[in-house]
C-alpha positions in Angstrom: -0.8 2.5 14.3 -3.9 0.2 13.6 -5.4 -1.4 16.5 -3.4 0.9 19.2 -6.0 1.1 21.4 -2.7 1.0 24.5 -1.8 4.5 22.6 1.3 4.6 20.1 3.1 6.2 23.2 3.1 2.4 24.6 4.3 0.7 22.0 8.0 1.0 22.8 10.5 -0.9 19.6 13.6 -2.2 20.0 16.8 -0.8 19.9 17.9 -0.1 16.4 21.2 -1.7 15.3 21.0 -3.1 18.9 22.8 -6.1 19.7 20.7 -9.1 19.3 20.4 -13.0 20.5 18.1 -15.3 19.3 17.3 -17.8 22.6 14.3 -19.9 21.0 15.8 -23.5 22.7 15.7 -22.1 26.3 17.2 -19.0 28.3 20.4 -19.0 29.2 23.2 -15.7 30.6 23.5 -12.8 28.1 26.6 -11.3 26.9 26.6 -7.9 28.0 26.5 -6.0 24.9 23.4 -7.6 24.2 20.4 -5.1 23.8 17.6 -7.5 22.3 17.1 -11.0 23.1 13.7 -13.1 21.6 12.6 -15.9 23.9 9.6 -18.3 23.7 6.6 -17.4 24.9 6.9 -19.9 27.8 10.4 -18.6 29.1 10.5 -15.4 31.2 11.7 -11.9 29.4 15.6 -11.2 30.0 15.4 -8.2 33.0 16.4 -5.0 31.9 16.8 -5.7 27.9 14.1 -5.2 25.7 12.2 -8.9 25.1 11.2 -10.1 22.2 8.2 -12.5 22.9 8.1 -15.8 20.2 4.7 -17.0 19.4 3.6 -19.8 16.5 1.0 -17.3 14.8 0.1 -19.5 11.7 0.7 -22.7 13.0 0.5 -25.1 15.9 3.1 -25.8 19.1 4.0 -29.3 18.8 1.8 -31.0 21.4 -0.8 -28.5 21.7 -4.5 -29.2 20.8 -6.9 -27.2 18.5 -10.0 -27.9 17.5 -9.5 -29.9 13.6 -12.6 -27.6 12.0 -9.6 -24.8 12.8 -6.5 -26.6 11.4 -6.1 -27.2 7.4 -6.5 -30.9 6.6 -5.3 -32.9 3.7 -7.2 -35.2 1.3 -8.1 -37.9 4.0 -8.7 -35.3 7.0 -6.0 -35.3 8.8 -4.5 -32.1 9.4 -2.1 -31.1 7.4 1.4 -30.5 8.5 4.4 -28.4 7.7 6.7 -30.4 5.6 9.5 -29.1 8.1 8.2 -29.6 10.9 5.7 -32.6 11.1 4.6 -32.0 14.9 3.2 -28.4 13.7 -0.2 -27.8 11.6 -0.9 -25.4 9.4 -3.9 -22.8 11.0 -6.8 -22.8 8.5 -6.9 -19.1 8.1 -8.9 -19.3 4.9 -12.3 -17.3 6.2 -12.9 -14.6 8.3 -14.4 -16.9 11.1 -11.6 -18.9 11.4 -9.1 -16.0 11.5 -12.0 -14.5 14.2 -11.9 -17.8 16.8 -7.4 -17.9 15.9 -6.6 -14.9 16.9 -9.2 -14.9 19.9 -7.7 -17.9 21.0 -4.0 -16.8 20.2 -4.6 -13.4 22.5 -4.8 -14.8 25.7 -0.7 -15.7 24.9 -0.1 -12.5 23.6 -1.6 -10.9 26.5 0.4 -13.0 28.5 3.6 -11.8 26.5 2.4 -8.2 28.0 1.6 -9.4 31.2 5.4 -11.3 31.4 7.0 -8.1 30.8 8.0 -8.4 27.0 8.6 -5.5 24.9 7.5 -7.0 21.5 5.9 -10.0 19.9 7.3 -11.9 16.5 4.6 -14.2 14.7 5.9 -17.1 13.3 5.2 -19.0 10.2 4.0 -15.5 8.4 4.7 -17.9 5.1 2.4 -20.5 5.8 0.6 -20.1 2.8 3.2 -21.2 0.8 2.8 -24.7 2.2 -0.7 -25.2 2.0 -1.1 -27.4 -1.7 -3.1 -24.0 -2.5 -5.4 -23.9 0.3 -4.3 -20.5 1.7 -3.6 -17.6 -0.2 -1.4 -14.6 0.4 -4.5 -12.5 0.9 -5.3 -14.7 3.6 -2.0 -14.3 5.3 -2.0 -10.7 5.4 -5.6 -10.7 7.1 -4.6 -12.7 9.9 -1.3 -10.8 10.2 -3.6 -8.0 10.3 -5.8 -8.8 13.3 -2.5 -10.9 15.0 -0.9 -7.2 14.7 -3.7 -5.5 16.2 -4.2 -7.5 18.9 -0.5 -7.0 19.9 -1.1 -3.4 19.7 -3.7 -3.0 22.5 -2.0 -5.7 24.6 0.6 -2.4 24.4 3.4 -4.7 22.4 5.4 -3.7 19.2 4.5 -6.9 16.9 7.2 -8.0 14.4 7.1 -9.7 11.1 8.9 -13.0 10.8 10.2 -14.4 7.9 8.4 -13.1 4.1 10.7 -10.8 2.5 8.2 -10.5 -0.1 5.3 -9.3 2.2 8.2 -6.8 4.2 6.6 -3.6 1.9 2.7 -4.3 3.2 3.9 -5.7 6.7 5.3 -2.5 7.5 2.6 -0.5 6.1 -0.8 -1.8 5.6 -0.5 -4.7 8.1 1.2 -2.5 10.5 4.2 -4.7 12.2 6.8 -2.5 13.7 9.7 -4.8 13.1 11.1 -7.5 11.4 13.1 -11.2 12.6 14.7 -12.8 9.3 16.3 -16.0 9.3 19.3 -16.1 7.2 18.3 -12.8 4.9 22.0 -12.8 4.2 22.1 -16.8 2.8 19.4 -15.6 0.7 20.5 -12.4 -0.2 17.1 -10.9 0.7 18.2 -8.5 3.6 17.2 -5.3 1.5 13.6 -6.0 1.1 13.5 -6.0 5.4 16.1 -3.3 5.9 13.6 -1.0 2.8 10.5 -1.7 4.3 12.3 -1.2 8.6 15.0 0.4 8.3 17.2 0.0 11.4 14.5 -2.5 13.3 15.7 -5.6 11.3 17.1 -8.4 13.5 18.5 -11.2 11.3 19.7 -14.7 12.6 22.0 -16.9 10.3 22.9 -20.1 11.5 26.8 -21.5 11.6 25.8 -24.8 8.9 24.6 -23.2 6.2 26.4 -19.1 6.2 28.1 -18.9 2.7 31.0 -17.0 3.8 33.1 -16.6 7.0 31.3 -14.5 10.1 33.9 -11.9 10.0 33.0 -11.4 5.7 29.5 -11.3 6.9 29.5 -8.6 9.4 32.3 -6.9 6.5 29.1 -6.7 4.2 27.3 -3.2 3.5 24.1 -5.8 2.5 23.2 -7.0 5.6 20.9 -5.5 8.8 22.9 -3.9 11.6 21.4 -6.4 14.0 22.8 -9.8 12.6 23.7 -13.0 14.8 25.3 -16.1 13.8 23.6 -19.3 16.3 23.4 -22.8 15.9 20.6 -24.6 14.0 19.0 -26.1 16.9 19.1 -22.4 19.1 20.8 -24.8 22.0 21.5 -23.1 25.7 25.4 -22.1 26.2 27.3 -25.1 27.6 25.6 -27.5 26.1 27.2 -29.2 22.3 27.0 -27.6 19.3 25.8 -24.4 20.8 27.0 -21.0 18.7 26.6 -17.5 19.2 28.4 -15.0 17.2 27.4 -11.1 16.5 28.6 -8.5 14.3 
């Protein structure tokens, strides 16, 4: 794998087909089938399962501060935000020395991942591009992705694509991610361009508003990944209202 310099031997993926939960609003007690769980970077790793750790890769945290000659900006200066998610800003990835002092800057938390005790690392926001009025191209995105993925590597983590069916063929090849999180491949019917380019290390979350059929016709489906949840929207702990958590 490029940028392995841990050894491929270290570089341990998850469980394929494994049962999966997708804890993004906070850490909360696992059902015991469950193989895989992806928690923020902030949250500690689940013991004894293999961890996914999240990180914002192409975008700000909300709250965090970067340095604006870093961060796209729109027609006045300000920096320009994802239509989505206001409190986030799209990373200016446009030239090589931005993507250089990014993912320096990103690898102390993905070091960190390692250091926690997660297994893995998914990179958020792989589409960014597609939000940026034209500022960012898809060649850009797959350069960062590239140095993101090899800084994961010598950390010693498996680094998974998020999101971009359309980049699934070069993210398992030429970029060199190991695995892949989708959000609602099945909505989209867009589960075989991850499931192609990973085979088995596809983990897809599809969330309880917006599933077009019933859970159980779901999981019935030969066009879906092996590793499929059904959450809530919001990712909310157990307990707490509106909080869903269903798995094939």
């Amino acid at each position: 794998m490029t940028g392995c310099s841990a050894g491929a031997s270290d570089i341990v993926l998850p469980p394929a087909g494994g049962v999966a939960d997708y804890q993004l609003g906070g850490s909360y007690s696992l059902e015991p089938e469950v193989r895989i769980v992806a928690r923020d970077s902030t949250e500690t790793p689940a013991a004894g399962l293999y961890s996914i750790c999240y990180l914002n890769g192409f975008q700000s945290q909300p709250g965090a501060e970067w340095p604006r000659e870093l961060l796209l900006t729109d027609a006045s200066g300000a920096p320009l935000a994802d239509p989505g998610w206001p409190d986030e800003y799209l990373f200016d990835i446009s030239t090589a020395a931005n993507r250089d002092q990014l993912s320096e800057a990103l690898a102390e938390s993905i070091r960190g991942c390692a250091s926690d005790g997660f297994q893995a690392v998914e990179f958020d926001n792989f589409d960014s591009y597609t939000r940026s009025a034209g500022a960012l191209t898809q060649a850009d995105a797959v350069a960062f992705a590239t140095d993101l993925v090899a800084v994961a590597h010598t950390a010693g983590l498996a680094a998974g694509q998020k999101n971009a069916p359309d980049l699934a063929a070069e993210g398992a090849t030429s970029i060199g991610f190991d695995f892949a999180v989708a959000e609602e491949c099945f909505r989209y019917q867009e589960c075989a361009s991850y499931t192609d380019a990973y085979g088995q290390h596809v983990i897809d979350v599809e969330y309880a508003d917006d599933v077009p059929a019933t859970f159980a016709e779901v999981c019935a489906s030969g066009d879906r990944p092996e590793s499929l949840m059904l959450r809530d929207h919001n990712l909310t702990v157990r307990g707490t209202d509106g909080y869903v958590y269903q798995h094939c």
